[in-house]
KOLTORTOR-436232 format. One record per atom (N, C-alpha, C): atom name; residue number from 1; x, y, z. Coordinates in steps of 0.05 Angstrom, whole numbers, plus 32768, in hexadecimal, padded with zeros to 4 digits. Atoms other than C-alpha are relative to their C-alpha. Example, Ala and Ser with C-alpha at 12.3 -4.5 7.8 and 13.67 -1.06 7.14 Angstrom:
2
ATOM N 1 8012 7FE8 8000
ATOM CA 1 80F6 7FA6 809C
ATOM C 1 8012 8018 8000
ATOM N 2 7FF0 7FE8 7FFF
ATOM CA 2 8111 7FEB 808F
ATOM C 2 7FF1 8016 800E
This chain:
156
ATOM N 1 8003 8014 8014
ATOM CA 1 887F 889F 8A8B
ATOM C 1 7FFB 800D 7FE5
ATOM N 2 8008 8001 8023
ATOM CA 2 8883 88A6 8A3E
ATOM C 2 7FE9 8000 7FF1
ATOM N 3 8010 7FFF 800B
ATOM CA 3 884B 88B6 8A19
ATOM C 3 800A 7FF1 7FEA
ATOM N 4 7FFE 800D 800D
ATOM CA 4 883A 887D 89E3
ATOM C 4 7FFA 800F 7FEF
ATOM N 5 800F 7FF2 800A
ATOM CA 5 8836 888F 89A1
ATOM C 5 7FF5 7FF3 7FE8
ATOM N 6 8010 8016 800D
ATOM CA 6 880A 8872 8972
ATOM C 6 8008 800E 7FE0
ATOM N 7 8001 7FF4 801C
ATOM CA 7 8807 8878 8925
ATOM C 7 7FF5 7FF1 7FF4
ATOM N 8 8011 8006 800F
ATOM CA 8 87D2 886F 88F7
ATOM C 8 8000 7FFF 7FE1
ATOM N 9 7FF5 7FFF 8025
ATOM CA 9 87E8 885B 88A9
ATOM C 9 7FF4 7FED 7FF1
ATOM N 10 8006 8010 801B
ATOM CA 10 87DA 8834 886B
ATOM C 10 8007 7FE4 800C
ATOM N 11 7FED 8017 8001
ATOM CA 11 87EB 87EE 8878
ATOM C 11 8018 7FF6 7FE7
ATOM N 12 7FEE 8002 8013
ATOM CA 12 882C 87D8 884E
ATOM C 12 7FFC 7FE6 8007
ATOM N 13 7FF7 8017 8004
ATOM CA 13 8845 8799 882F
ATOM C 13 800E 7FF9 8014
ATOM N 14 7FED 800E 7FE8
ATOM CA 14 8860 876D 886B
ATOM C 14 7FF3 8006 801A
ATOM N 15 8012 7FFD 7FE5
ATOM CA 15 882B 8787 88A2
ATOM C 15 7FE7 7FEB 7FFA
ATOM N 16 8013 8013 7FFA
ATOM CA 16 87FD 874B 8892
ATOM C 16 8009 7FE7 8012
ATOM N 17 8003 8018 7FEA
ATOM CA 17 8818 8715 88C0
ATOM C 17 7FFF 8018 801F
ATOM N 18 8004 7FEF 7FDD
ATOM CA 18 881A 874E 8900
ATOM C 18 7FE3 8007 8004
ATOM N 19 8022 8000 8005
ATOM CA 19 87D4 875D 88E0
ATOM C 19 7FEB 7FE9 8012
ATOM N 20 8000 8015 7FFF
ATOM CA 20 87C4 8718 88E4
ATOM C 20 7FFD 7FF6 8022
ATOM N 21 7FF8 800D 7FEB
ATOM CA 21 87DA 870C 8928
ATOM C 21 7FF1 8018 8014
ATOM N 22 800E 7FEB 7FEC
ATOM CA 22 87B9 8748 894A
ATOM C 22 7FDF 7FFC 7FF9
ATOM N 23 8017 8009 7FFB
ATOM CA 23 8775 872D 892C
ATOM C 23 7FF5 7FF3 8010
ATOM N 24 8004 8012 7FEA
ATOM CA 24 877C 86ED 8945
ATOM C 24 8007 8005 801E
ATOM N 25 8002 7FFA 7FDC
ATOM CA 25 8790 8707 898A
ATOM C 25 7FE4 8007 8002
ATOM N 26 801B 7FF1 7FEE
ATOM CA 26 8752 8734 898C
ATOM C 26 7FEF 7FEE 8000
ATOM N 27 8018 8012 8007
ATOM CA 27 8721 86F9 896B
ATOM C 27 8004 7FF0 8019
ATOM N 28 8003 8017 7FEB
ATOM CA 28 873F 86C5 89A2
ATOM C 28 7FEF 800F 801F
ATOM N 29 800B 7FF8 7FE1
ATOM CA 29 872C 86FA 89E1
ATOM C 29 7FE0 7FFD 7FFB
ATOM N 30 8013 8000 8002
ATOM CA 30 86EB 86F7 89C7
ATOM C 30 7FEC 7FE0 7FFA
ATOM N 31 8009 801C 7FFA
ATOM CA 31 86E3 86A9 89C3
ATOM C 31 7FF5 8002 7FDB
ATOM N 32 8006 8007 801F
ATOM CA 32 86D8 86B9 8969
ATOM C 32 8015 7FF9 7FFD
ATOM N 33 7FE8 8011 8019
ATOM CA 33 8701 8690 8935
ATOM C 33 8014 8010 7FEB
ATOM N 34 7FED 7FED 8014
ATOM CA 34 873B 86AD 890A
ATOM C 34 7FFE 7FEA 7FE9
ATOM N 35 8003 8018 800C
ATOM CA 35 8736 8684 88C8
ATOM C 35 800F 8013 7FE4
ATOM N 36 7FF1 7FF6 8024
ATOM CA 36 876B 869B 8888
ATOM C 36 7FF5 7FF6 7FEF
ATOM N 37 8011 800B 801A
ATOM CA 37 8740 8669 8864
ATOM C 37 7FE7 8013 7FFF
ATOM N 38 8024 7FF4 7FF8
ATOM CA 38 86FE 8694 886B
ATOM C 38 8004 801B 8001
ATOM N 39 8008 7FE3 8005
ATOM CA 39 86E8 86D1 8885
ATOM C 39 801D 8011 8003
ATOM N 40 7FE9 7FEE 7FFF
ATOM CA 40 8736 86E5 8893
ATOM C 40 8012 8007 7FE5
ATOM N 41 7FF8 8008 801A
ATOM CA 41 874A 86D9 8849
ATOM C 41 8013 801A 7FFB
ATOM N 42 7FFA 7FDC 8011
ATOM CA 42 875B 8725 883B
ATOM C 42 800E 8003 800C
ATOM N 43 7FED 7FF6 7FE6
ATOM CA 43 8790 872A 8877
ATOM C 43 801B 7FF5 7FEF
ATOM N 44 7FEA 8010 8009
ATOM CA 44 87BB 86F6 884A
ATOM C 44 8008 8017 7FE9
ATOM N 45 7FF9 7FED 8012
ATOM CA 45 87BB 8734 8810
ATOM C 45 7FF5 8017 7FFF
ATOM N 46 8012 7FE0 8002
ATOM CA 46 87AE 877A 8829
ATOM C 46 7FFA 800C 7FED
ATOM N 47 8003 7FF0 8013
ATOM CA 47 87BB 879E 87ED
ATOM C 47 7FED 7FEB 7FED
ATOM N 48 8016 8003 8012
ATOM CA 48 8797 8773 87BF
ATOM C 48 7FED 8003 800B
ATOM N 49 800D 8006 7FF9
ATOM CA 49 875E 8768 87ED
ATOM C 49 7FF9 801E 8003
ATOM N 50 8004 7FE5 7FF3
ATOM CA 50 8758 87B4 8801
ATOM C 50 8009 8016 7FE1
ATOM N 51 7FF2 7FE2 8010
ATOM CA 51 8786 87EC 87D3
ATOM C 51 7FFA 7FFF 7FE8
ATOM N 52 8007 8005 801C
ATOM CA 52 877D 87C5 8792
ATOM C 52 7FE5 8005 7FFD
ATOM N 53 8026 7FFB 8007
ATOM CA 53 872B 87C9 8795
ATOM C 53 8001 8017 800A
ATOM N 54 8007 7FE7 7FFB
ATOM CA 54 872C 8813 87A7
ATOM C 54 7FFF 8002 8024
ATOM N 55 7FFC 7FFB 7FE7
ATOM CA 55 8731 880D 87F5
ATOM C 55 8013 8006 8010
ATOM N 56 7FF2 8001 7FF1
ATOM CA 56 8758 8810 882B
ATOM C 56 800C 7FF4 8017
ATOM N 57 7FFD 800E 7FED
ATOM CA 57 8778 87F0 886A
ATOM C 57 801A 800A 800E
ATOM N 58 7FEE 7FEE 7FEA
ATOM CA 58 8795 8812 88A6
ATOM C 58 8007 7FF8 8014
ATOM N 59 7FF5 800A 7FEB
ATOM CA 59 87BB 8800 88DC
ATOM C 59 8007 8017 8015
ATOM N 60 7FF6 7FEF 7FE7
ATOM CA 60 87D3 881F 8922
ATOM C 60 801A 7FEA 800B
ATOM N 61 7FD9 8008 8002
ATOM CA 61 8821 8816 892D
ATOM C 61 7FFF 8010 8016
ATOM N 62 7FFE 7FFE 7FE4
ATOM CA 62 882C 8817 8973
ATOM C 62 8027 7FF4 800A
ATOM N 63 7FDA 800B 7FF4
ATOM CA 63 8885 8815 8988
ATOM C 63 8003 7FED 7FEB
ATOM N 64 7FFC 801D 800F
ATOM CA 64 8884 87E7 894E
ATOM C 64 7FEC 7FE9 7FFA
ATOM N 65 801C 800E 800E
ATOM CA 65 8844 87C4 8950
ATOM C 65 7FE6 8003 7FF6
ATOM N 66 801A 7FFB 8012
ATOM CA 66 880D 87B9 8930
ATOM C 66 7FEC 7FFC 8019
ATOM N 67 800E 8007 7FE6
ATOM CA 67 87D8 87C6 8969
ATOM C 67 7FE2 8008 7FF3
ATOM N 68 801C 7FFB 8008
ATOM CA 68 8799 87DD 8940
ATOM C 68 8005 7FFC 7FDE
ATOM N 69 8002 8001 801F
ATOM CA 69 877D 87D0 88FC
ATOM C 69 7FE0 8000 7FF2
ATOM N 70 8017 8002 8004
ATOM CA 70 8743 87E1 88D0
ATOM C 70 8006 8006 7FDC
ATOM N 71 7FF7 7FFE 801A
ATOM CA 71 8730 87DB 8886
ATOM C 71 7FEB 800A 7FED
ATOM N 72 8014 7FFD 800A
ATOM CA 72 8701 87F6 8853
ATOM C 72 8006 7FF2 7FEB
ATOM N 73 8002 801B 8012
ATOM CA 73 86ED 87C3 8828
ATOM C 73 7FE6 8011 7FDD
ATOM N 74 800E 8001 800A
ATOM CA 74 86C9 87DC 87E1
ATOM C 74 7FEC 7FEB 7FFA
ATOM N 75 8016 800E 8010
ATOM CA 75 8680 87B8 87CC
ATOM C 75 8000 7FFE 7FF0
ATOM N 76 800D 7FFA 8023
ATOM CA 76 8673 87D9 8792
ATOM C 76 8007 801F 8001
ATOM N 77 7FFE 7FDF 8001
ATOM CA 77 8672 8824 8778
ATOM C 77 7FF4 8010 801A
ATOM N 78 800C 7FE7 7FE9
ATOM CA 78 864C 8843 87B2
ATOM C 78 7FFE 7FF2 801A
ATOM N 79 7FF9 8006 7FE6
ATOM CA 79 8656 8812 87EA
ATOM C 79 801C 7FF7 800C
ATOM N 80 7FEA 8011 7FF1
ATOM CA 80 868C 87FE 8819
ATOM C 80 7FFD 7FF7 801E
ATOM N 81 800E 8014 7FEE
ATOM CA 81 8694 87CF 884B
ATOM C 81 8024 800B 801A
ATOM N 82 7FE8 8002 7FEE
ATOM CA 82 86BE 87E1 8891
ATOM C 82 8002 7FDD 8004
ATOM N 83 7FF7 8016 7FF9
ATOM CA 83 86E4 87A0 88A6
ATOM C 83 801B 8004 800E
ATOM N 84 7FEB 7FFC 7FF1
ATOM CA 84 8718 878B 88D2
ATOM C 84 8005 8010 8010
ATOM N 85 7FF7 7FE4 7FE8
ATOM CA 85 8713 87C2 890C
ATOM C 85 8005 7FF4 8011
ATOM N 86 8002 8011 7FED
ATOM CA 86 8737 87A1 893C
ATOM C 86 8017 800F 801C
ATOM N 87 7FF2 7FF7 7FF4
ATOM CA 87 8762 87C0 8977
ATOM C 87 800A 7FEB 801B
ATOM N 88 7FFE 8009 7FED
ATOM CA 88 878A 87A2 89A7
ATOM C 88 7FFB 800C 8019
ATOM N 89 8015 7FF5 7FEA
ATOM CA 89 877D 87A4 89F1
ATOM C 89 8016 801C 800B
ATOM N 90 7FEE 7FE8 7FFC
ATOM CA 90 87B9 87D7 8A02
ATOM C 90 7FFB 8018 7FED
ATOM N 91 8004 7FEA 801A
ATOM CA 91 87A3 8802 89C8
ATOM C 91 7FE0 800C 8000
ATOM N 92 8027 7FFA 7FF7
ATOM CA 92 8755 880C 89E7
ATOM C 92 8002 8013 8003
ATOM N 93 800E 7FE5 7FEE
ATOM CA 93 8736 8844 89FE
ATOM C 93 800D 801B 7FF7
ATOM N 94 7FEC 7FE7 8005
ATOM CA 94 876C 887B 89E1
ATOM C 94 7FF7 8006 7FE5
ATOM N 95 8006 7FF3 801A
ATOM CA 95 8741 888A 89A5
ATOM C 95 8005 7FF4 7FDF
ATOM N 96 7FF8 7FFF 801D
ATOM CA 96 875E 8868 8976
ATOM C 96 7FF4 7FEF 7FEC
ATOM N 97 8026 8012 8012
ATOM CA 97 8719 8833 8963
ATOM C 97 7FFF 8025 7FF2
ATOM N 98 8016 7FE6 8014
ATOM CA 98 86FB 8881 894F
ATOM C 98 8016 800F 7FE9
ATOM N 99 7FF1 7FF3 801B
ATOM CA 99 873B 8896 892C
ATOM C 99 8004 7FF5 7FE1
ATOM N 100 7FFA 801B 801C
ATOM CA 100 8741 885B 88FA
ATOM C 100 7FDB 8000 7FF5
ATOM N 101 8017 7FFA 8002
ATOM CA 101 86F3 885D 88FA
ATOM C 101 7FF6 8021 7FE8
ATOM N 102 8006 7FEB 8002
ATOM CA 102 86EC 88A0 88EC
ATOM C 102 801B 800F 7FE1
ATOM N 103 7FEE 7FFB 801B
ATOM CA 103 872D 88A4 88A7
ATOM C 103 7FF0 7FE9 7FEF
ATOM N 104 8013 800E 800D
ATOM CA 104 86FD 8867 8897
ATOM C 104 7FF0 8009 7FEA
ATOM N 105 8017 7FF7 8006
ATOM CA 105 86C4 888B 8896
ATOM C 105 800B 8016 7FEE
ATOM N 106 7FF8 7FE4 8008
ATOM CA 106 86E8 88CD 8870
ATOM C 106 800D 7FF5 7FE5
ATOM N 107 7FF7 8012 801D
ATOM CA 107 8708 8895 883B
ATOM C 107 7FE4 8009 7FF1
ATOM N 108 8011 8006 800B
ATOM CA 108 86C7 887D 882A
ATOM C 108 7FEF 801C 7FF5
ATOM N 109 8009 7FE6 8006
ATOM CA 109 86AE 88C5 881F
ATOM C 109 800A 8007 7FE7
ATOM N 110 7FE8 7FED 8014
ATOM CA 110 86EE 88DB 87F6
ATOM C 110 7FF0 7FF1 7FE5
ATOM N 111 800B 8011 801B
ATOM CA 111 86D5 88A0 87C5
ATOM C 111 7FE3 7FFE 7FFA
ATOM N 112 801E 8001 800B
ATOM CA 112 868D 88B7 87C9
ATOM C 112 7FF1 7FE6 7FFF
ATOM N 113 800D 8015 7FED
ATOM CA 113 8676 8878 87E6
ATOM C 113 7FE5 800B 800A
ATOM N 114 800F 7FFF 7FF5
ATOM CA 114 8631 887D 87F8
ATOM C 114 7FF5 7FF9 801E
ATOM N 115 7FFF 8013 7FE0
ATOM CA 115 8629 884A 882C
ATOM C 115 801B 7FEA 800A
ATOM N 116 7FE8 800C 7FF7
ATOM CA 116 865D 8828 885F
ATOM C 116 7FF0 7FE9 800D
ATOM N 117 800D 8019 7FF1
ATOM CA 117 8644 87E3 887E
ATOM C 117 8016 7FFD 800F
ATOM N 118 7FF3 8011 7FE5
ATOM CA 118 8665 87B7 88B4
ATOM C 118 7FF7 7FEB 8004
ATOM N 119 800D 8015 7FF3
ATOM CA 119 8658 8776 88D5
ATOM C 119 8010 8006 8018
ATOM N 120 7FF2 8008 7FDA
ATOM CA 120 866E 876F 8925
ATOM C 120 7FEF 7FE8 8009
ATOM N 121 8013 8019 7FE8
ATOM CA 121 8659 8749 8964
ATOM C 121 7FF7 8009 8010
ATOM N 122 800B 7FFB 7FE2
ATOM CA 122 862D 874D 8997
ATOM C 122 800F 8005 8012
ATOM N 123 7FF2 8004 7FEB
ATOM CA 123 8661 873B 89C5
ATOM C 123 801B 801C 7FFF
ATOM N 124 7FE6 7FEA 8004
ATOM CA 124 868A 877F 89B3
ATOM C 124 7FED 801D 8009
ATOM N 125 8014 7FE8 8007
ATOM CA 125 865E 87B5 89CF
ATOM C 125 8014 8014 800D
ATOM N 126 7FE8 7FEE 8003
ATOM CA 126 869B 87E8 89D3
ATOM C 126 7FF8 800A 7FE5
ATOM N 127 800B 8002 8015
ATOM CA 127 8697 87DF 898B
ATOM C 127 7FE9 800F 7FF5
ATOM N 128 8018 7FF3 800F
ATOM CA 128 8652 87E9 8977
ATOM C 128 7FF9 8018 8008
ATOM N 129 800A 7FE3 7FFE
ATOM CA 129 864F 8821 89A1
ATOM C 129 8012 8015 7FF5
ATOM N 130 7FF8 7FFE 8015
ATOM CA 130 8684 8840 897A
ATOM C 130 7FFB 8008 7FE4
ATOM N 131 800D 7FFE 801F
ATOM CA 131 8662 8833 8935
ATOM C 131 7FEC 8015 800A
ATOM N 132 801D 7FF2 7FFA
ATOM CA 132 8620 8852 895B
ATOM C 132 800A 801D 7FF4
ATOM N 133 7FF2 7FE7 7FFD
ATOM CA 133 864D 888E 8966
ATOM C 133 8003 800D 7FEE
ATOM N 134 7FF3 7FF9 8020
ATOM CA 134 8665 8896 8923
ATOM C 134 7FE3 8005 7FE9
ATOM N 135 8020 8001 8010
ATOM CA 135 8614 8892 8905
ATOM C 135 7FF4 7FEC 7FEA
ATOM N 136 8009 8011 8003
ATOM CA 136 8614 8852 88FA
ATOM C 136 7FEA 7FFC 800D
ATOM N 137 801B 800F 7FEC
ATOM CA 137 85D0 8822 890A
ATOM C 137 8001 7FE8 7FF4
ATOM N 138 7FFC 8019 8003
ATOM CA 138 85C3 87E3 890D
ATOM C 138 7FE4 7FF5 7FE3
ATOM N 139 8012 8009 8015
ATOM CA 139 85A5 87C3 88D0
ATOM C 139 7FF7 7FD6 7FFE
ATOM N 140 8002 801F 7FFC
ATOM CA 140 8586 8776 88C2
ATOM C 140 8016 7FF5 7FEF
ATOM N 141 7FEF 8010 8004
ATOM CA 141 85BC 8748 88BD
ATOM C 141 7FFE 7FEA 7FE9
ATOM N 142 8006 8011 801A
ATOM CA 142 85B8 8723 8876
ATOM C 142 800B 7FE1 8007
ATOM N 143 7FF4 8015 8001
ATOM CA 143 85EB 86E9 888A
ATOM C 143 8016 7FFF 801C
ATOM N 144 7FF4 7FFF 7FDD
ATOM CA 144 85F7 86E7 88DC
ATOM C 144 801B 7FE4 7FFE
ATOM N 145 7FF2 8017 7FFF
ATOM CA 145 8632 86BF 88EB
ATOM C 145 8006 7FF6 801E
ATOM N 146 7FF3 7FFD 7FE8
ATOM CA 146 865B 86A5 8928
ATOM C 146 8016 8017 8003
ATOM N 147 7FF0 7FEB 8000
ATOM CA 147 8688 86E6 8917
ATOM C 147 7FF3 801C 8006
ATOM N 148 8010 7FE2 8004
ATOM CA 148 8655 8717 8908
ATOM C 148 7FDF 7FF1 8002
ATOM N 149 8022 8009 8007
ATOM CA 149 8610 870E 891F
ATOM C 149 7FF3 801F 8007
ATOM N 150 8010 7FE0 8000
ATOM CA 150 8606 8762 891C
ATOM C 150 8009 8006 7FE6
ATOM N 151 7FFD 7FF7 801C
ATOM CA 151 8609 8789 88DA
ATOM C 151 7FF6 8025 800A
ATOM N 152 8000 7FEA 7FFE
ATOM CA 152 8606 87D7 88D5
ATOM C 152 8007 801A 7FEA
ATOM N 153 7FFB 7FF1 8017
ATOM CA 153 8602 880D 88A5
ATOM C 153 800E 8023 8009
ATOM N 154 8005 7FE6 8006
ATOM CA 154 8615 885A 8898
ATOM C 154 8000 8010 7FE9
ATOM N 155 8006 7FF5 801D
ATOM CA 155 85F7 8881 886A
ATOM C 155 800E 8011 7FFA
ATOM N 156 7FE7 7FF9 7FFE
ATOM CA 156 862F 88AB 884C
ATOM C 156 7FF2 801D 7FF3
């Protein structure tokens, strides 16, 4: 059998509805809400939402699809915010949460970013162990939701 091969890039113009659609898959296995009005707002305009404020947003291109995605989101001058780490279920376990994780984490550096935040879920502990990995910890949650009722820092 064929070894798959994955690829890890910039998102381009025209990868937000495959974006889009590989959220909402992952949000539905997990019984959370996908909402374009709300917290998904930024999926409708990567580049503004991401490239134009100094960040970034990466995807994993799998035979053609879009099977992973993660984004760094600027705060302000010295923080940024991971968002969107989402992988489908064929695209687990082969590294590629720590690879997108881990050009994240090496963005936010390049731009001298101090600190990187997050929100997750309880219900994702793949995930948080993951962040652990990476030297993240868990911090108090300013504004728990039904999406995110964890929060998490690394000091950069």
């Amino acid at each position: 059998m064929a070894e798959v091969a994955d690829v890890v890039r910039h998102a381009i113009a025209g990868d937000e509805p495959r974006i889009q659609e590989l959220v909402r898959s992952v949000l539905s296995e997990y019984d959370l809400s996908f909402d374009l009005d709300g917290h998904d707002r930024d999926l409708l305009d990567i580049r503004g939402s991401y490239a134009s404020r100094g960040g970034c947003f990466l995807v994993v291109e799998t035979e053609g699809r879009v099977t992973g995605c993660a984004g760094l989101y600027p705060r302000s001058l010295d923080e940024g915010e991971l968002r969107k780490m989402y992988l489908s279920p064929d695209a687990r376990g082969r590294g590629l949460g720590r690879a997108l994780l881990h050009r994240l984490i090496d963005e936010a550096r390049r731009h001298e970013l101090k600190r990187l935040t997050l929100e997750s879920h309880s219900s994702l502990p793949a995930a948080l162990r993951l962040y652990e990995s990476a030297g993240f910890t868990f911090i108090p949650h300013a504004d728990p939701s039904e999406r995110a009722d964890i929060a998490m820092q690394l000091l950069l």
